[in-house]
N, C-alpha and C positions, 0 to 999 in steps of 0.2 A: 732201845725198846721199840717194837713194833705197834703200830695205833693201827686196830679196826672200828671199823664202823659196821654196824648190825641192822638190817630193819626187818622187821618180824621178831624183833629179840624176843617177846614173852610168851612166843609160840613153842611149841614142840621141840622145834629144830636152835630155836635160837636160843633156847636154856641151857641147849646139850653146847652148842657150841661157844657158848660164853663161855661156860666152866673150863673147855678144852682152852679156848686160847689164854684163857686167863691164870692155867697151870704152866703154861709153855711162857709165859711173862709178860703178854702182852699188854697194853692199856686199852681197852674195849670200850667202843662207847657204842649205846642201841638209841635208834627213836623209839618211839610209843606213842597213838594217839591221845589226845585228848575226852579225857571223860568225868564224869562226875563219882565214880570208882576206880580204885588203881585197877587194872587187871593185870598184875607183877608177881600173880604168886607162885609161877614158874621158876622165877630167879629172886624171889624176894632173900631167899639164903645166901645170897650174893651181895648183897649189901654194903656199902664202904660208905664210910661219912665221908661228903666230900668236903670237910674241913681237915682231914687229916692229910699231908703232904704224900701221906705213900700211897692215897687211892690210885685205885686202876681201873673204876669202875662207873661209868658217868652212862645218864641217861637224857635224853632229849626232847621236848617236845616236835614233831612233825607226821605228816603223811604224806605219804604218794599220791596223792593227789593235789599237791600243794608244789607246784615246778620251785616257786620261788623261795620257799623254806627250805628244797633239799641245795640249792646253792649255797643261800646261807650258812645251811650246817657243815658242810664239804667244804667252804672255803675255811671255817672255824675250825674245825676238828682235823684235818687235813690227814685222811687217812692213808694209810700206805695199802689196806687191804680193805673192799667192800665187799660183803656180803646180803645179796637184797633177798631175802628169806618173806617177804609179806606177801601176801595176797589176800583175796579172798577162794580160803580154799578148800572149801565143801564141795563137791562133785553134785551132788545131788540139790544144794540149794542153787548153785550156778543157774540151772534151770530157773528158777524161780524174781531171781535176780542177775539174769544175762549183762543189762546196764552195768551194774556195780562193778560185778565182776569184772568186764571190758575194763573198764576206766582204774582198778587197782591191780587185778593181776596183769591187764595186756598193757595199756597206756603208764602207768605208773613206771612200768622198766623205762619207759622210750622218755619220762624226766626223768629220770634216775640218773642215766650213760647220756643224754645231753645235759644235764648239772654237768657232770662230771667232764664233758668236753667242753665246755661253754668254759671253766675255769684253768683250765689246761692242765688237772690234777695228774699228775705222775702215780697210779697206786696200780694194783691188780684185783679186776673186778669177778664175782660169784653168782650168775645166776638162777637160783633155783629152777630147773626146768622138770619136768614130769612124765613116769609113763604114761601119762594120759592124753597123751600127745599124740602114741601112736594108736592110740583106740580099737578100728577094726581090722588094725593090719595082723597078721597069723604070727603068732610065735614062734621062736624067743626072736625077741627085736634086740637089735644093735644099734649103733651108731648112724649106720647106715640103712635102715630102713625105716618106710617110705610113711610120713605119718597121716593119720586117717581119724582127726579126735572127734569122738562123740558127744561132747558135749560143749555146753557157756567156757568151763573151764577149763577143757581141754585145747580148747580153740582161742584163747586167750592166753596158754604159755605158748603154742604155736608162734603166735605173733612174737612173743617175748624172746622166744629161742630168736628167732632170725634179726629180730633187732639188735643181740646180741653178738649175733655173729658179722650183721652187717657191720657195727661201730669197730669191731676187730678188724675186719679189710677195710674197711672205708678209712678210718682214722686209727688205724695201728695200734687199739687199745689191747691190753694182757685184759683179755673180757673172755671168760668161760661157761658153759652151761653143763652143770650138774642133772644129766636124765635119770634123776632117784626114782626106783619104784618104790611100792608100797612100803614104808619102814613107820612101826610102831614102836610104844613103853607105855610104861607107867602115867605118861606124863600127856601122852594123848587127851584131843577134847572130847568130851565125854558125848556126845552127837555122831562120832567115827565108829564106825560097826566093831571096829577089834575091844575100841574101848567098851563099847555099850555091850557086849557080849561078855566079858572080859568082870565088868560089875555088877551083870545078869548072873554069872555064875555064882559068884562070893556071896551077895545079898539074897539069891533063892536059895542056896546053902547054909545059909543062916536063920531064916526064915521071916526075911524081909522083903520078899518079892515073890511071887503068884508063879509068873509069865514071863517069856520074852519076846517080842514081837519082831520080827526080821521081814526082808524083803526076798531079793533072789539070791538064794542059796548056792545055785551053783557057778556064780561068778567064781574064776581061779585067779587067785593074784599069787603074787612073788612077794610073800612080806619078810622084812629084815630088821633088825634092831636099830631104832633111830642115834644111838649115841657112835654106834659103828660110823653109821652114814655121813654124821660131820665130821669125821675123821679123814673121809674123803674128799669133801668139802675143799677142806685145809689143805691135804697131798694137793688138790689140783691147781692150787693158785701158789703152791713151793715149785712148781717142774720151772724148768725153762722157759720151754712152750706152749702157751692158749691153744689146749686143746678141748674136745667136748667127752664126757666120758654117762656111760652108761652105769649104772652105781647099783646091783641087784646079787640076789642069792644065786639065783637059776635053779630054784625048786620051785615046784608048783601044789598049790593047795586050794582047795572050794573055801567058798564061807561055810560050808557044812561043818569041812574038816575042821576050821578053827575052832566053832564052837564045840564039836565032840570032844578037841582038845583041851578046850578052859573044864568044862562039866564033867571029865574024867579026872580031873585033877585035884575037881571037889565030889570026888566020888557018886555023880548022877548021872541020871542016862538022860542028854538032852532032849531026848524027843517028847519023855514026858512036858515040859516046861515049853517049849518053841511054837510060839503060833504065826501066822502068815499076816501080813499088812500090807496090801496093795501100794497103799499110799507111802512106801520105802520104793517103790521100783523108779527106774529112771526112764524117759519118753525116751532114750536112744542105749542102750545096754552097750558094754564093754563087756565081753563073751571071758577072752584069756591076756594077759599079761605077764611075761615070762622074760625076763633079763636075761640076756647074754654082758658082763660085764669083763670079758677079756680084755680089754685095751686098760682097763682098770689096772687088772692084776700085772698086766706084763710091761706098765709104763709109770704105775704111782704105787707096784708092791701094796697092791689093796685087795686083800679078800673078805669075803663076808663070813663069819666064826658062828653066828647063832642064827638058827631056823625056827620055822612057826611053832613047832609043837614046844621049845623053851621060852620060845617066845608069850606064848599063850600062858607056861606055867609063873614063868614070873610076874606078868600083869595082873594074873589071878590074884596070885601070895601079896603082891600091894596092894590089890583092892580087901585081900580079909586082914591085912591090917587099918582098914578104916573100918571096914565092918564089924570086926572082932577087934578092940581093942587090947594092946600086950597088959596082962595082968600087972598093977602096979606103975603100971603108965602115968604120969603126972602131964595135965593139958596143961600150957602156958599158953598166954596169949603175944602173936609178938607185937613187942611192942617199939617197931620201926619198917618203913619198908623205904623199898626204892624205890621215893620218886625221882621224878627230872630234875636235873639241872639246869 
């Protein structure tokens, strides 16, 4: 049986990828910070008592910011696969909290893969890296082009990518960098424009909201479905060889397009509803963002199956199932989560 280790597990990416390794047999274990609320309700459906002998499903107290808990937990848990999925990763608060940001997305890798060399762990490492890396360079970007990040965040997986890449030459680690672009769900925080648009439509639909207030409209991103994207994740740390791969649809769409997309879907025309808020724009703009993900398809048999505009209709149809509850629906409350072990 294969042991991962997960950080960012209760995020977006690391609920999709719990369930995926945890179909394939693995025993998965995530950290979580500490708080005075679980924040687990990503994967609280994941659940296993950890009195039962056949769980697969253990949860940790640590952060990245803490060098000497992630030793601890890596000598303890002794994974054969890491995946570091945490940051702090809002593009737009980055700005606001540059500090932070440095010390969890950029500094938090460089303890992570020294843990992980400091104990001489044998596993194969995952590091989340970002289009946002290559910021103002011109589309579609690859592997090989030149990055130019506009922002706290952007400039903080930068660091991240090459420390990655450095502990690969320097010390011969299976250490990889995932450049996902924009990939959305259901499961999105609800502060990320696809989502906030996404529950703009459902709730104005309904008639539990007014307005939506957005920033720059004519940003183009490359968005993909997030449970595709850890699929890729997993192919990159099965090959052989530590390579870096670019993980995108290579279609392009505005924020305009998505929201015409959700608000056509609940039959409104968004321009009634849409109003402008300065205070969404960001001091340094990201113009276009467009994936080239060939080295993907023709090395890890990875393509991208759904685009924005299914994209958009599925997040909608989860958001009017909160909104609109299913007739005959019975609430429970649950009653267990996943804390840590």
């Amino acid at each position: 049986m294969k042991r991962a280790l997960i950080t960012g597990i209760t995020g977006q990416d690391g609920s999709y990828l719990t369930e995926l390794l945890l179909e394939k047999g693995y025993e998965v274990h995530g950290i979580i910070r500490r708080a005075s609320t679980f924040n687990t309700s990503r994967i609280d459906h994941l659940y296993q008592d950890p009195h039962d002998p056949d769980t697969r499903f253990f949860l940790h107290y640590g952060d990245l910011t803490d060098g000497s808990r992630l030793v601890t937990l890596l000598e303890k848990v002794q994974p054969d696969e890491v995946y570091n999925l945490a940051a702090q990763s809002h593009v737009r608060v980055s700005f606001d909290e540059p500090d932070f940001t440095g010390q969890t997305t950029g500094l938090g890798t460089t303890r992570l893969l020294e843990a992980i060399r400091m104990i001489g762990l044998n596993c194969r490492y995952y590091q989340a890296s970002s289009s946002e890396m290559f910021g103002a360079s011109p589309p579609p970007q690859n592997e090989e082009t030149p990055f130019y990040p506009r922002s706290p965040y952007g400039v903080a997986k930068v660091y991240s990518y090459w420390m990655t890449r450095n502990y690969r030459e320097s010390y011969g680690m299976f250490a990889v960098n995932g450049i996902l672009f924009n990939h959305e769900s259901p499961r999105r925080g609800e502060t990320f424009v696809t989502r906030k648009i996404a529950m703009a439509a459902a709730r104005i639909a309904a008639g539990k909201q007014e307005h939506l207030y957005l920033g720059n409209l004519d940003a183009v991103r490359d968005w993909g479905y997030a449970p595709e994207y850890v699929d890729a994740m997993w192919r990159m740390l099965q090959h052989d060889e530590p390579m870096d791969y670019v993980i995108a649809t290579g279609t392009a769409h505005t924020v305009r397009d998505f929201v015409q997309f959700c608000f056509e879907h609940v039959g409104l025309d968004w321009q009634k509803y849409v109003r402008f808020d300065e205070r969404y724009l960001r001091p340094a703009e990201v113009d276009a963002l467009i994936g080239d993900a060939a080295r993907a398809r023709f090395v890890l048999s990875w393509t991208a199956t759904t685009h924005a505009r299914e994209l958009a209709a599925t997040m909608v149809e989860s958001e009017q199932q909160v909104v609109i509850p299913r007739v005959g629906k019975v609430e429970t409350q649950q009653d267990c989560t996943a804390g840590p072990q």
